[in-house]
C-alpha positions as a LaTeX table, in Angstrom:
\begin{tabular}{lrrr}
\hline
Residue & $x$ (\AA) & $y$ (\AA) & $z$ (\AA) \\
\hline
Unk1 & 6.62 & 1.56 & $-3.97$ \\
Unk2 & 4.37 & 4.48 & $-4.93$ \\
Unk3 & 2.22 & 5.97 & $-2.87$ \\
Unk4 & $-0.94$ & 8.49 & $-3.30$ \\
Unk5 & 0.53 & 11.92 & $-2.94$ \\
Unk6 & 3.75 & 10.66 & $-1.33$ \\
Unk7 & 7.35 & 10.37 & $-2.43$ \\
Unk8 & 8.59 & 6.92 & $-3.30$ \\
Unk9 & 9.96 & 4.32 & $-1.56$ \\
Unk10 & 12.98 & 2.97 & $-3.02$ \\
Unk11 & 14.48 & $-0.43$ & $-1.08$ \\
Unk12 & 14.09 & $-2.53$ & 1.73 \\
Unk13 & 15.93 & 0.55 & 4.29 \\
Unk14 & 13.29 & 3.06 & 2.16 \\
Unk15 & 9.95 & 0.83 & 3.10 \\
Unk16 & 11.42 & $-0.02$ & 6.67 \\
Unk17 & 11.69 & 3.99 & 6.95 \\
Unk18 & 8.23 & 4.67 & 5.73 \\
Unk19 & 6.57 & 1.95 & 7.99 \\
Unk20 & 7.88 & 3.05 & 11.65 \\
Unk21 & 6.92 & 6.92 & 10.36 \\
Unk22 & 3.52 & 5.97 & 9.30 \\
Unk23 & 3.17 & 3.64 & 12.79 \\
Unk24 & 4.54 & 7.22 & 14.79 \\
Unk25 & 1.92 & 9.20 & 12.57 \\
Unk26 & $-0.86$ & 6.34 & 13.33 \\
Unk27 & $-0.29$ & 4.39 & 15.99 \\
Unk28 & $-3.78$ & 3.12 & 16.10 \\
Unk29 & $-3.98$ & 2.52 & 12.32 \\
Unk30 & $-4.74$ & $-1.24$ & 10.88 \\
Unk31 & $-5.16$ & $-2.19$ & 7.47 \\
Unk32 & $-6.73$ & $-4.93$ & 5.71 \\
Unk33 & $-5.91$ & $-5.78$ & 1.83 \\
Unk34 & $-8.37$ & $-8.01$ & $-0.17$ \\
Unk35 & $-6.99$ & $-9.91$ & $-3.41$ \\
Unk36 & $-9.25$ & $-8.94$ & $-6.78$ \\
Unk37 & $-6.87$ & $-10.98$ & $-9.54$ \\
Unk38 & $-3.93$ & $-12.00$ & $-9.21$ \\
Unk39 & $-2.13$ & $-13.30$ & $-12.98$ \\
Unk40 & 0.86 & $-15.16$ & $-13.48$ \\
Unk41 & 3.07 & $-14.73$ & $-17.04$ \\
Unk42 & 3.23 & $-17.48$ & $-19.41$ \\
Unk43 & 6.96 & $-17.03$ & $-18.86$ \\
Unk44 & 6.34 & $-18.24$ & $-14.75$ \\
Unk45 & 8.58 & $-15.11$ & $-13.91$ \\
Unk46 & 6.30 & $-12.42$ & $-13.47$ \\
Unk47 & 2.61 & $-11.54$ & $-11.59$ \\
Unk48 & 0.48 & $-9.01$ & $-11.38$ \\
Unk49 & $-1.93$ & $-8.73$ & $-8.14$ \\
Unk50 & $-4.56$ & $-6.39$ & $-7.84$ \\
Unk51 & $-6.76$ & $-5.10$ & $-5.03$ \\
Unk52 & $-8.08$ & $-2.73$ & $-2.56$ \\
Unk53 & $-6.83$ & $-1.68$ & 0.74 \\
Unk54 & $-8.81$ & $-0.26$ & 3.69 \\
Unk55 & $-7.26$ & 1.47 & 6.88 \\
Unk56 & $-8.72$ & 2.19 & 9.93 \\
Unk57 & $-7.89$ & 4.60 & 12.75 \\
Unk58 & $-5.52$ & 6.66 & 10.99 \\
Unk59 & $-4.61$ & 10.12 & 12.38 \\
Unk60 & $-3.46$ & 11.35 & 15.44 \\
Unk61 & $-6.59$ & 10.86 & 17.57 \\
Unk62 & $-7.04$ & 7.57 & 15.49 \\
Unk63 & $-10.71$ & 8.89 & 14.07 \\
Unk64 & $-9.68$ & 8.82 & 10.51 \\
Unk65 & $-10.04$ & 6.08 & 7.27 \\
Unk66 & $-8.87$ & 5.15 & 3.96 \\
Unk67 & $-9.50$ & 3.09 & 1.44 \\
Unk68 & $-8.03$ & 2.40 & $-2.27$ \\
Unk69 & $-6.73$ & 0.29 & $-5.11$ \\
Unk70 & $-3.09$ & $-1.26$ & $-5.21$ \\
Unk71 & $-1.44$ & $-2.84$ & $-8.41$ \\
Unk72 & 2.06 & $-4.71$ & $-7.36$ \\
Unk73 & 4.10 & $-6.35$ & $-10.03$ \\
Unk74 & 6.42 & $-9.42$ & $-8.74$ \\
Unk75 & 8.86 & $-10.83$ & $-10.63$ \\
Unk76 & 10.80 & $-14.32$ & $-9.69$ \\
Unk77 & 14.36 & $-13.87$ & $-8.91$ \\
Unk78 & 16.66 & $-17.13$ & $-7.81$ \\
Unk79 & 13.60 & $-19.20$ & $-7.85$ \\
Unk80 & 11.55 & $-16.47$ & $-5.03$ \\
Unk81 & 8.81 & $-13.72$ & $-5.53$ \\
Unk82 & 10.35 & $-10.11$ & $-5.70$ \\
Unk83 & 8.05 & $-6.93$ & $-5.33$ \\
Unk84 & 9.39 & $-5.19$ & $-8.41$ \\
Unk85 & 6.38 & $-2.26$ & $-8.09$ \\
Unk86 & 3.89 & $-1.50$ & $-5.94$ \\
Unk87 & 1.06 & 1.21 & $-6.45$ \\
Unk88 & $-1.66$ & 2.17 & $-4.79$ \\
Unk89 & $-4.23$ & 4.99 & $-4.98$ \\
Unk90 & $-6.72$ & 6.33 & $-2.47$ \\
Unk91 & $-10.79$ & 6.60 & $-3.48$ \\
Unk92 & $-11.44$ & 8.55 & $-0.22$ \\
Unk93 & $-12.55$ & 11.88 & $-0.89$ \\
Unk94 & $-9.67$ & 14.63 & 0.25 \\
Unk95 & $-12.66$ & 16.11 & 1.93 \\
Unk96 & $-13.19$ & 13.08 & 3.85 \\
Unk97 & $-9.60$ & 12.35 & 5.00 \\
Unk98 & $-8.84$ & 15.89 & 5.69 \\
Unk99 & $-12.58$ & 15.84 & 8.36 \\
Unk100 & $-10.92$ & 12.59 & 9.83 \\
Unk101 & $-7.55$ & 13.57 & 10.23 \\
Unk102 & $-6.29$ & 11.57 & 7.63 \\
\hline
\end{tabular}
C-alpha cells in the first residue's frame, strides 16, 4: 500500500502497524471513500477500483482534513479478492494540511 509522502506498507502485520499509529496520531479522524469505476478483467482475475477519499478530524487537536484519489488493484486468489496494490494521493494543499495540523 502506498501512501502520499509515506513509506510503504508491505503485509497484513505492515497495514495493522500503520492503522493503530495513524488512530494514536488521530484519534478523532474518520474517513469516508466513494467508488468512481470500478473494472473487472476479461480474464475474471483482476480489478481495478478507483476513487477519492476524504478524512476528517485529523491531527492532534482533531481540526485538520484531507482529501484524495486512491487506485487499488485486486487480483482473485483461491476463488477470493486480494488487494495486490493500493495507492492513494492527497489534493489538499501542503499549505492547508500543515494550517490544520494535518
Amino acid at each position: 500500500i502506498y501512501r502520499d509522502k509515506k513509506a510503504p506498507i508491505v503485509g497484513p502485520a505492515g497495514f495493522k502497524d500503520s492503522i493503530a499509529k495513524d488512530y494514536a496520531e488521530n484519534p478523532k479522524s474518520q474517513i469516508t471513500w466513494s467508488t468512481t469505476s470500478v473494472r473487472v478483467a476479461t480474464s475474471g482475475d483482476l480489478a481495478t477500483e478507483t476513487g477519492n477519499y476524504h478524512v476528517t478530524a485529523t491531527g492532534p487537536k482533531g481540526d485538520g482534513e484531507d482529501k484524495g484519489s486512491y487506485v487499488t488493484v485486486y487480483a482473485k486468489v483461491n476463488g477470493q479478492w486480494k488487494i495486490r496494490n493500493d495507492i492513494s494521493i492527497s489534493t489538499t494543499p501542503d499549505t492547508v494540511k500543515a494550517q490544520s495540523g494535518g
